[in-house]
Backbone as JSON Lines, residues from 0, in Angstrom:
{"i":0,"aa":"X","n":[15.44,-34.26,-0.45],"ca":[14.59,-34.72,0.63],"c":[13.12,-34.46,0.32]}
{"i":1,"aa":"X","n":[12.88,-33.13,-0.12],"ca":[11.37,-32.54,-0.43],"c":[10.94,-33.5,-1.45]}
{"i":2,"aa":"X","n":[11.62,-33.92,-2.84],"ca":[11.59,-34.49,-4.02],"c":[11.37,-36.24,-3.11]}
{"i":3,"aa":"X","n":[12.09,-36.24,-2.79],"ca":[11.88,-38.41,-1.83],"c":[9.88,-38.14,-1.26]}
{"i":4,"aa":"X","n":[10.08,-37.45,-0.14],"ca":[8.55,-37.19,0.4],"c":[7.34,-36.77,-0.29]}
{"i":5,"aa":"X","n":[7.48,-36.31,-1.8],"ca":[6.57,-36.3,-2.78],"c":[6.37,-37.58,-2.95]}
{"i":6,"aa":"X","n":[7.37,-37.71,-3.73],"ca":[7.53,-39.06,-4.35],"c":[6.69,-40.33,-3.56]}
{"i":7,"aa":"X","n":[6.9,-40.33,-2.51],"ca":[6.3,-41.32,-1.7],"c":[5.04,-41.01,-1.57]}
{"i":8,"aa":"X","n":[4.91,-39.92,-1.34],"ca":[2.81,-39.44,-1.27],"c":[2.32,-39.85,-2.5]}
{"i":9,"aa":"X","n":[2.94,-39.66,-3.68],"ca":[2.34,-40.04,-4.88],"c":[2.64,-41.49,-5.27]}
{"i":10,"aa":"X","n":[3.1,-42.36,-4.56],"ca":[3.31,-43.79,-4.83],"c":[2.14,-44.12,-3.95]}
{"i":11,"aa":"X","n":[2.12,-43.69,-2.45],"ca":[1.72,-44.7,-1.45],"c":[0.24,-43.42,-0.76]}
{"i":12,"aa":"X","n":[0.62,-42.69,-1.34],"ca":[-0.73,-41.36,-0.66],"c":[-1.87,-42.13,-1.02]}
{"i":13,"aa":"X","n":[-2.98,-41.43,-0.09],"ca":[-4.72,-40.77,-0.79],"c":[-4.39,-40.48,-1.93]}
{"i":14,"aa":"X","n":[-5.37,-40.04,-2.98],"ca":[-5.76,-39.3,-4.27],"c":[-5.99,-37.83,-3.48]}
{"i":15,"aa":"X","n":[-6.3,-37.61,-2.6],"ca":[-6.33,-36.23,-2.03],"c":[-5.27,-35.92,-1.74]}
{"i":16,"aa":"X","n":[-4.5,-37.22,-0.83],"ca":[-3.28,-36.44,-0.48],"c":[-2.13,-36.18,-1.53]}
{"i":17,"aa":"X","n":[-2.07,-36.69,-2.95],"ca":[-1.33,-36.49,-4.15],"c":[-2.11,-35.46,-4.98]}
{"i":18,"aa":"X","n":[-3.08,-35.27,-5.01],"ca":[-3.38,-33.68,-5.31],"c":[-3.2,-32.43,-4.82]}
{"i":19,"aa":"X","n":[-2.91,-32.56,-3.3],"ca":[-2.36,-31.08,-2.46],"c":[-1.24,-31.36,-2.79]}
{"i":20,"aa":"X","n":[-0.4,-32.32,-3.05],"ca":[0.98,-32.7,-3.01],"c":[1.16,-32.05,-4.39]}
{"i":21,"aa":"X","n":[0.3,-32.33,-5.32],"ca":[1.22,-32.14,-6.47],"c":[0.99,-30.23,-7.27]}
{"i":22,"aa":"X","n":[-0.69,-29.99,-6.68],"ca":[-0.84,-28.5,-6.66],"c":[-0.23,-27.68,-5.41]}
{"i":23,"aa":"X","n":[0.34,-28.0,-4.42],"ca":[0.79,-26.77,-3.57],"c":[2.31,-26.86,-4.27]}
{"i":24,"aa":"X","n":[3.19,-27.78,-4.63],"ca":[4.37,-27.87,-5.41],"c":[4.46,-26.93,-6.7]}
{"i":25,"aa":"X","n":[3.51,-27.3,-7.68],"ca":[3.37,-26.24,-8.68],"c":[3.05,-24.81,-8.37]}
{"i":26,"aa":"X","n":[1.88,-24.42,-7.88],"ca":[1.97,-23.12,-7.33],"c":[3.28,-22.62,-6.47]}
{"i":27,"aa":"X","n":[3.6,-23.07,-5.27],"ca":[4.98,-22.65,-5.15],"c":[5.75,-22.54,-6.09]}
{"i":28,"aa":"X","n":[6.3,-23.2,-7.12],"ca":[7.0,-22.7,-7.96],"c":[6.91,-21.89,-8.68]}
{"i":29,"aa":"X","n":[5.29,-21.52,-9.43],"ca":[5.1,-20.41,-10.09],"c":[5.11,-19.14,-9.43]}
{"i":30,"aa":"X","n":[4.63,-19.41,-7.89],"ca":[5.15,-17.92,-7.23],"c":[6.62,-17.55,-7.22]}
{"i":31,"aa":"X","n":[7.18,-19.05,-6.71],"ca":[9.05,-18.2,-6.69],"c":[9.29,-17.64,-8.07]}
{"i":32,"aa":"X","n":[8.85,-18.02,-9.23],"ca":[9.75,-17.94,-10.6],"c":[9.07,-16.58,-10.83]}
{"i":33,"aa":"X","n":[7.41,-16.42,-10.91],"ca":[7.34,-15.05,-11.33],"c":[7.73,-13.72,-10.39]}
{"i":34,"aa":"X","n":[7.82,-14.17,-8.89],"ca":[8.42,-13.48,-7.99],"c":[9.72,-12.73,-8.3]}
{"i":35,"aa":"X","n":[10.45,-13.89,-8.78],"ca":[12.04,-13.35,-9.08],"c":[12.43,-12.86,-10.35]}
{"i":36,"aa":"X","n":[11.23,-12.95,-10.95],"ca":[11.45,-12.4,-12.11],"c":[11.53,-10.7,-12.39]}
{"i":37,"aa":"X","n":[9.9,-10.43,-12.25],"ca":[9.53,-9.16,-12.09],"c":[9.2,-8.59,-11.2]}
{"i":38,"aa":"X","n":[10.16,-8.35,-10.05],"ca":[10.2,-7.53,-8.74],"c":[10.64,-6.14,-9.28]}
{"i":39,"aa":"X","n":[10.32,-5.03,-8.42],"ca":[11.09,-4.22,-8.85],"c":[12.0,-3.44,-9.08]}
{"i":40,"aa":"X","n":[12.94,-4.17,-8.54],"ca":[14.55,-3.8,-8.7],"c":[14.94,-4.48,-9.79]}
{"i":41,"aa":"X","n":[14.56,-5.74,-9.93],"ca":[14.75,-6.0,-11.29],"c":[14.32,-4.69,-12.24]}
{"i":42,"aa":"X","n":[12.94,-4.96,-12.0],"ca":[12.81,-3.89,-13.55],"c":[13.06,-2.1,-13.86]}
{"i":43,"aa":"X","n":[13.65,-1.75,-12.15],"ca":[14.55,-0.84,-12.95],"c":[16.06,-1.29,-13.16]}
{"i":44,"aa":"X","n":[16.12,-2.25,-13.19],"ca":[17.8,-2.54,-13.32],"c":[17.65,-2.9,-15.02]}
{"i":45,"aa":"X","n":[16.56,-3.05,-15.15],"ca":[16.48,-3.1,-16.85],"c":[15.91,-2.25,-17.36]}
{"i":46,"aa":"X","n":[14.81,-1.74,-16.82],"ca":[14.89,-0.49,-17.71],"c":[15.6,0.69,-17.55]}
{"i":47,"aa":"X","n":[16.97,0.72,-17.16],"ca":[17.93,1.73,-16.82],"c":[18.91,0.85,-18.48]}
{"i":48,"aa":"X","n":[19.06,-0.15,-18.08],"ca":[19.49,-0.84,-19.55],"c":[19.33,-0.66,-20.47]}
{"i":49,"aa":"X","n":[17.89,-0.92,-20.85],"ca":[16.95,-0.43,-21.98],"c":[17.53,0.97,-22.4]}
{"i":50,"aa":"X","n":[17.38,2.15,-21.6],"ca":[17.21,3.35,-21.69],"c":[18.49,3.82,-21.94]}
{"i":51,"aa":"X","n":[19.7,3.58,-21.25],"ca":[20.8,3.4,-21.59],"c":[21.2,5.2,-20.75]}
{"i":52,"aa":"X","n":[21.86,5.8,-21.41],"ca":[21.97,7.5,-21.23],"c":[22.87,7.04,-19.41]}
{"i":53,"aa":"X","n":[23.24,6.17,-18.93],"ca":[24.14,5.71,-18.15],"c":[23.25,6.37,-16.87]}
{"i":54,"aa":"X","n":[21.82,6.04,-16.65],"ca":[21.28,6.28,-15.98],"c":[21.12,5.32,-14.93]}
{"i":55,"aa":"X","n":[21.25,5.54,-13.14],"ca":[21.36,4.38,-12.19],"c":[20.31,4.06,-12.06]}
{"i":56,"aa":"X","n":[19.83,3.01,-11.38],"ca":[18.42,2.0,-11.22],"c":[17.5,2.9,-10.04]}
{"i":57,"aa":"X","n":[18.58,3.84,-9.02],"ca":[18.01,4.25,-7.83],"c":[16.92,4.99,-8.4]}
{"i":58,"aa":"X","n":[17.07,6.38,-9.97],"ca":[16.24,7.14,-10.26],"c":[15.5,6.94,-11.03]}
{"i":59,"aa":"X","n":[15.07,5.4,-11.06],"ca":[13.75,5.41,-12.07],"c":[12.82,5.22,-10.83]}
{"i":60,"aa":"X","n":[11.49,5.44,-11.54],"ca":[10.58,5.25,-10.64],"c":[9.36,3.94,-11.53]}
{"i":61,"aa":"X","n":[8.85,3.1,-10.93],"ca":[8.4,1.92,-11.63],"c":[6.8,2.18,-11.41]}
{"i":62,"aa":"X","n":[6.02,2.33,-12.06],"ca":[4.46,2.19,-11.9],"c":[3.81,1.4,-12.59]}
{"i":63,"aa":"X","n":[2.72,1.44,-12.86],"ca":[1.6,0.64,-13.31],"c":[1.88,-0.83,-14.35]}
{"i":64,"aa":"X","n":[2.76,-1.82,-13.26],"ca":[2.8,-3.26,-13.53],"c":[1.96,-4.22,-13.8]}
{"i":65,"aa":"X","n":[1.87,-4.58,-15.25],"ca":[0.83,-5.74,-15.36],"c":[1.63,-6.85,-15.83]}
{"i":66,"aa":"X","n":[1.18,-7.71,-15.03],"ca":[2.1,-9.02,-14.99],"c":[1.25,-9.83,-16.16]}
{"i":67,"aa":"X","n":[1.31,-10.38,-16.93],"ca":[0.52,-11.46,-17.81],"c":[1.09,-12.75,-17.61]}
{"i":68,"aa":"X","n":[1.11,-13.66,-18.34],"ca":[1.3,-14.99,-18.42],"c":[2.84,-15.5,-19.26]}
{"i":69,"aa":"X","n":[2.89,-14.62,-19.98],"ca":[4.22,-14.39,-21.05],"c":[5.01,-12.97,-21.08]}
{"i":70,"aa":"X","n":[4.62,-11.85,-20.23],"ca":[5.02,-10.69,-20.43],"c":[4.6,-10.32,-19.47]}
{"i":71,"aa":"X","n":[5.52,-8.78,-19.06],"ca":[5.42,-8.05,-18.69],"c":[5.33,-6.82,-19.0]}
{"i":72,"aa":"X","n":[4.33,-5.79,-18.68],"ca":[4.43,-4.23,-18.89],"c":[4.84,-3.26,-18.06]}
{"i":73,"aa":"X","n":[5.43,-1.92,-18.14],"ca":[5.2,-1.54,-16.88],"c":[5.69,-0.06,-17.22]}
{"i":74,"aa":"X","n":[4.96,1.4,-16.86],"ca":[5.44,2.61,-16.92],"c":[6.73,2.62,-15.74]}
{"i":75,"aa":"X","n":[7.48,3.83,-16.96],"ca":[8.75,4.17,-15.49],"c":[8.84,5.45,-15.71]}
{"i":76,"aa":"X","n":[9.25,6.4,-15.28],"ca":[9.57,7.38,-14.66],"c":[11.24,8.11,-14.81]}
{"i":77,"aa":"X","n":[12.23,8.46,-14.9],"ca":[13.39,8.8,-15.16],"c":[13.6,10.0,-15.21]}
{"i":78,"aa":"X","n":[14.03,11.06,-14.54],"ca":[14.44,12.35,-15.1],"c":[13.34,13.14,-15.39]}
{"i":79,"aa":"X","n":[12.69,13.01,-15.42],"ca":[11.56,13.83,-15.86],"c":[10.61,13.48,-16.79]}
{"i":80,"aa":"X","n":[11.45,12.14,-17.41],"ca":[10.99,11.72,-19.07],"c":[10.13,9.84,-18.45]}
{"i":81,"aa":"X","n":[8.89,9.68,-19.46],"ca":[8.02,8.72,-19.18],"c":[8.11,7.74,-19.96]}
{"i":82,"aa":"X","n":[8.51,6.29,-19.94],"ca":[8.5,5.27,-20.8],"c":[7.65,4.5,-20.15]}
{"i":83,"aa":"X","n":[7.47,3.97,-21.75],"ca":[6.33,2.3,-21.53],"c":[7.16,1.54,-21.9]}
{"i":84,"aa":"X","n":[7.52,-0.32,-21.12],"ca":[8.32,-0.21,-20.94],"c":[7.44,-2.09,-20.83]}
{"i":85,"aa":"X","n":[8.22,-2.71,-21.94],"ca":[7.62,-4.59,-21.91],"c":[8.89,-5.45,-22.29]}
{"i":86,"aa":"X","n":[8.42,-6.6,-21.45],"ca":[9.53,-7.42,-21.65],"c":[9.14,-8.87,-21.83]}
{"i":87,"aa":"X","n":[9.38,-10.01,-21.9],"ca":[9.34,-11.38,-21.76],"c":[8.93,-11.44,-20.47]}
{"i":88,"aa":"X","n":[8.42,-12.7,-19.61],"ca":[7.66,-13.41,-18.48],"c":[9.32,-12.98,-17.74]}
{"i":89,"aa":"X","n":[10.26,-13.39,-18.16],"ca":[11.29,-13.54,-17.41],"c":[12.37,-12.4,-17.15]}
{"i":90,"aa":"X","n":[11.6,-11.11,-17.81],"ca":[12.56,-10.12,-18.19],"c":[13.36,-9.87,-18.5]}
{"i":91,"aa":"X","n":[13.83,-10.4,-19.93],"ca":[15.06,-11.2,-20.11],"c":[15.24,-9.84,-21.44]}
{"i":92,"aa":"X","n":[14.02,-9.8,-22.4],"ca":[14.41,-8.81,-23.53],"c":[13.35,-7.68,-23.61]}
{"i":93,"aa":"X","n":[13.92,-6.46,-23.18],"ca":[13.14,-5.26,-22.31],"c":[12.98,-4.03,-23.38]}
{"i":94,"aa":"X","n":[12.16,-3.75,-23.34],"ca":[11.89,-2.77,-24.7],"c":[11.12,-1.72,-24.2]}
{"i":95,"aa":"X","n":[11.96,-0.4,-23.95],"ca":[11.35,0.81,-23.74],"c":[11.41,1.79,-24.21]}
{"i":96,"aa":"X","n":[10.19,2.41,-24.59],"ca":[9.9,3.83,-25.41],"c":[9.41,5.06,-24.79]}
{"i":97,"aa":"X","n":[9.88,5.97,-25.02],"ca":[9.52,7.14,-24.44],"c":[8.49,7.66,-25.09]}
{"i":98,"aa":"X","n":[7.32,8.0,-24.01],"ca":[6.19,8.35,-24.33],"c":[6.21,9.87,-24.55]}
């Protein structure tokens, strides 16, 4: 339905009205995708992965997240012990080292 009512703004719209049409569409999507990507239950559910030692997601603690364009960084917390802690945009391959 959403996909028909584009479609038609950009056949039969303004030039204004197919430019909000076609930038509020893209931005929404880049918010849902990086949204669901690197939240942070995700990223202790991976860096409990990463880290392995059969540690649960509840006791990491997640800090200083920098989101980029292709990656992610982010300190965690565990037990007492401190990793730095990067992955892909999508958090897909998670690589953490203990500092």
């Amino acid at each position: 339905m959403v996909s028909m009512i584009i479609l038609f703004l950009f056949h039969f719209g303004s030039s204004a009205l197919k430019n909000f049409a076609f930038f509020s569409t893209f931005i929404t999507t880049v918010f849902v995708v990086t949204g669901c990507a690197s939240n942070n239950e995700n990223l202790q559910r991976s860096t409990a992965r990463s880290i392995g030692k059969d540690l649960s997601p509840d006791v990491i603690n997640i800090l200083n997240v920098d989101r980029g364009a292709s990656s992610v960084k982010w300190t965690a917390d565990a037990q007492g012990a401190t990793y730095s802690c990067s992955a892909d945009d999508m958090v897909r391959q998670v690589y953490c080292v203990k500092k």
